[in-house]
N, C-alpha and C positions, 0 to 999 in steps of 0.2 A: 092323387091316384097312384102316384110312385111308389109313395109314400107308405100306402096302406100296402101295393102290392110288396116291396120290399121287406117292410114287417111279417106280411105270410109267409113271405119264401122263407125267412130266419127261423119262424115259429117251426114249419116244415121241417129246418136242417136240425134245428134242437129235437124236436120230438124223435127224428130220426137218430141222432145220436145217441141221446137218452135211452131209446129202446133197444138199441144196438149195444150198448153198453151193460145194458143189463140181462139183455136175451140174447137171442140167435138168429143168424143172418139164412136167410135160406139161397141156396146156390144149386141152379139146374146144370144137369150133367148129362154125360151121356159111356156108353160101352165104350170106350177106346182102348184097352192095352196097350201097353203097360203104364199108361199116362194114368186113365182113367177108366175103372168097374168097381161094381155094387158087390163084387169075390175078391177085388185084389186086398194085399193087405194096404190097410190105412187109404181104402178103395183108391188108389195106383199114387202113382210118384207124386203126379200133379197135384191131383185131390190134397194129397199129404202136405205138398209146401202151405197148399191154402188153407188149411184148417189150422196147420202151426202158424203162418204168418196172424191168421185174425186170433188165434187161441195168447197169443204174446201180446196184445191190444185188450184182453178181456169180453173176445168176441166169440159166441160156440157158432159152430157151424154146422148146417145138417145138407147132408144133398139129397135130390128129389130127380130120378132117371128117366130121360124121355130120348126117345128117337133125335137124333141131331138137329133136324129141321124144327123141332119141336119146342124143342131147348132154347134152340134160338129166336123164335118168336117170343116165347115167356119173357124172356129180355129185353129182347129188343122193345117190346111193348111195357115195358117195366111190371109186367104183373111179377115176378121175381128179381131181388132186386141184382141178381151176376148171374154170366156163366161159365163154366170153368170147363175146356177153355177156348180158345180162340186165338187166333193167328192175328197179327198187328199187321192189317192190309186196308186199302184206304176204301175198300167197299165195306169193310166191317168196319172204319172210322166214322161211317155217316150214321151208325146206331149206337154207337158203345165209347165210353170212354175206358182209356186204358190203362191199364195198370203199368207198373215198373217192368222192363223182363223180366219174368221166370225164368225161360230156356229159349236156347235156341236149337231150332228143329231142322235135320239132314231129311231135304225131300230130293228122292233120287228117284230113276226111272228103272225101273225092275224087266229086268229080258232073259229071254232065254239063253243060255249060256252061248249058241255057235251065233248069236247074233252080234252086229258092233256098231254103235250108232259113230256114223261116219259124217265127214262133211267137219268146213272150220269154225261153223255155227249154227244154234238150234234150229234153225230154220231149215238147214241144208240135214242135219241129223235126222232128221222126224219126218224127210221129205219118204212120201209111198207106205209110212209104217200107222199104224192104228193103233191109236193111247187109250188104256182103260182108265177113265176116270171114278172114281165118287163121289156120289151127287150128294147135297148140301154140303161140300168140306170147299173153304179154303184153298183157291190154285195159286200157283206163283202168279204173280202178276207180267213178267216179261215172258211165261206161256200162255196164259190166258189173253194175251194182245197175238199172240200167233192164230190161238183159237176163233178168238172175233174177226180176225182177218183174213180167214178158212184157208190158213197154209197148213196147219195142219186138221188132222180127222184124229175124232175122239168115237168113244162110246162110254156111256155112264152104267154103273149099277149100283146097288142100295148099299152094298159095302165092300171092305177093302178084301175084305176072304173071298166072297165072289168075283172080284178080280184077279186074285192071285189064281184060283181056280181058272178062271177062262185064262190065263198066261201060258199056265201049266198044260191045258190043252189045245192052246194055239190059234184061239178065238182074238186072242187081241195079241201085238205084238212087241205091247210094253207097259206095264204098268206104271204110274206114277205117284208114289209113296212115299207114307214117313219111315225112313231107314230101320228104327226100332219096331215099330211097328210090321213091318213087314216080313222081321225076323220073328218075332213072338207068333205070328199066322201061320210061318214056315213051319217055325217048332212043334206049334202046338196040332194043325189042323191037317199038315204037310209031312210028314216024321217023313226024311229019309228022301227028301226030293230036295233039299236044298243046292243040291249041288247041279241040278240041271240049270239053276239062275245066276245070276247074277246082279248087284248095284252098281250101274255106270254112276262113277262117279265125277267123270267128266264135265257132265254139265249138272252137277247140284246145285238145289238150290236152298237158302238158309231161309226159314222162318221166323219170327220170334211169336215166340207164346206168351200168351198172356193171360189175365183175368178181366174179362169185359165186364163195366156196367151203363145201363140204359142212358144212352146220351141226357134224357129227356125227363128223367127221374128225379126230383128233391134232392133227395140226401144222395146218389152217388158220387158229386164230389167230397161229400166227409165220408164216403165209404172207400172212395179209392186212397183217400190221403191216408188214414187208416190199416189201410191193408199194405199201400206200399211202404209205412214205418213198422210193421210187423216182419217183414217180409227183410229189412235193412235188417232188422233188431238179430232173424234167425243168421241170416248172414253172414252176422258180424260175431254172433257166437259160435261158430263154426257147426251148426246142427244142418244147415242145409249144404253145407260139404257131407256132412255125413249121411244124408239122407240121399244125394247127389250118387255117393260112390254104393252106396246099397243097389241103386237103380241101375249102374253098369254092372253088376254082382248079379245081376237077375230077383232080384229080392220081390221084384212089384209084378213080376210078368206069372206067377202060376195062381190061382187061384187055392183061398185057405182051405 
């Protein structure tokens, strides 16, 4: 019985290979600026490493936009076989295997400018203030142990603009966000209020991004080994420096 089953899992990994080798991997996404959208050029920074990291393996890739929560079941349940992307946290380790880092991501807490998170730790900074969160994303994990331990108070909404809105009108008293990201919502949807905010940079915190695939899937480990020697290959020829410093240049953040 080993026997027979170890031969399927093989057959499984070959066929996977096989078709991957000579087609295209489908990878679920979602709206994020400047990482990731269906407008940005080479739909955003992220998107762009993954499609050059599998396109240097002989892999095309197409992506397929869904609501984040959405994105994330496709995966996780392996009806698609990645999603791009996701944070390396050990609640998204019990669905996804992960890839190499991409990036590492500055999550900062976004306040209004006369405001100052005070105190010698997070616990004492966040004490009486109220965090706007977004719901299906990724938290730090040494805030989300404050949160389950209800030292501090949150409120969620569907996205990070609707947060930065309720900031701006004083419905919440700190947003917690990716640094990039928070600036491109400013730019774009905010023109001219930038200066009432602020990113405590005091207590950030780093991310890594990644590319997830379904723990529970055949062939994602020949898809992750795959993606992370595409991924070495840009690297090392210096094309994801360049695609890296396009991305501080604003090159991924306006829509074509």
């Amino acid at each position: 019985m080993k026997f027979i089953c170890s031969v399927l899992t093989a057959m499984l990994l070959l066929s996977a290979a096989l078709f991957c080798e000579a087609g295209t991997i489908l990878v679920a996404t979602s709206e994020y600026p400047p990482f990731c959208g269906s407008c940005l050029l080479h739909n955003g920074f992220f998107n762009h490493v993954v499609k050059r990291s599998f396109e240097s393996e002989g892999i095309n890739v197409k992506y397929e936009y869904y609501p984040w929560a959405r994105a994330f079941k496709l995966a996780s349940t392996g009806v698609v076989p990645a999603v791009s992307y996701i944070y390396n946290t050990r609640e998204r380790r019990e669905n996804y295997l992960m890839s190499d880092l991409i990036i590492y991501e500055e999550i900062d807490f976004l306040l209004l400018s006369p405001t100052k998170l005070k105190g010698n730790n997070l616990k004492e900074a966040l004490k009486g203030l109220t965090v706007g969160l977004t719901g299906d994303y990724s938290q730090p994990e040494q805030f989300m142990k404050l949160v389950e331990e209800n030292e501090v108070d949150c409120e969620y909404a569907k996205t990070d603009r609707l947060n930065v809105g309720k900031l701006l009108k004083s419905r919440v008293d700190a947003v917690l966000i990716n640094r990039n990201v928070g600036k491109h919502i400013l730019e774009k949807y905010f023109p001219g209020r930038a200066d009432e905010v602020y990113f405590d940079k005091r207590f950030s915190f780093k991310q890594q991004g990644v590319l997830g695939f379904p723990i529970h899937r055949p062939a994602s480990p020949y898809l992750v080994d795959k993606f992370n020697k595409g991924l070495r290959r840009i690297k090392e020829s210096g094309e994801f420096d360049k695609m890296y410093r396009s991305f501080l240049d604003g090159a991924y953040s306006e829509c074509r």
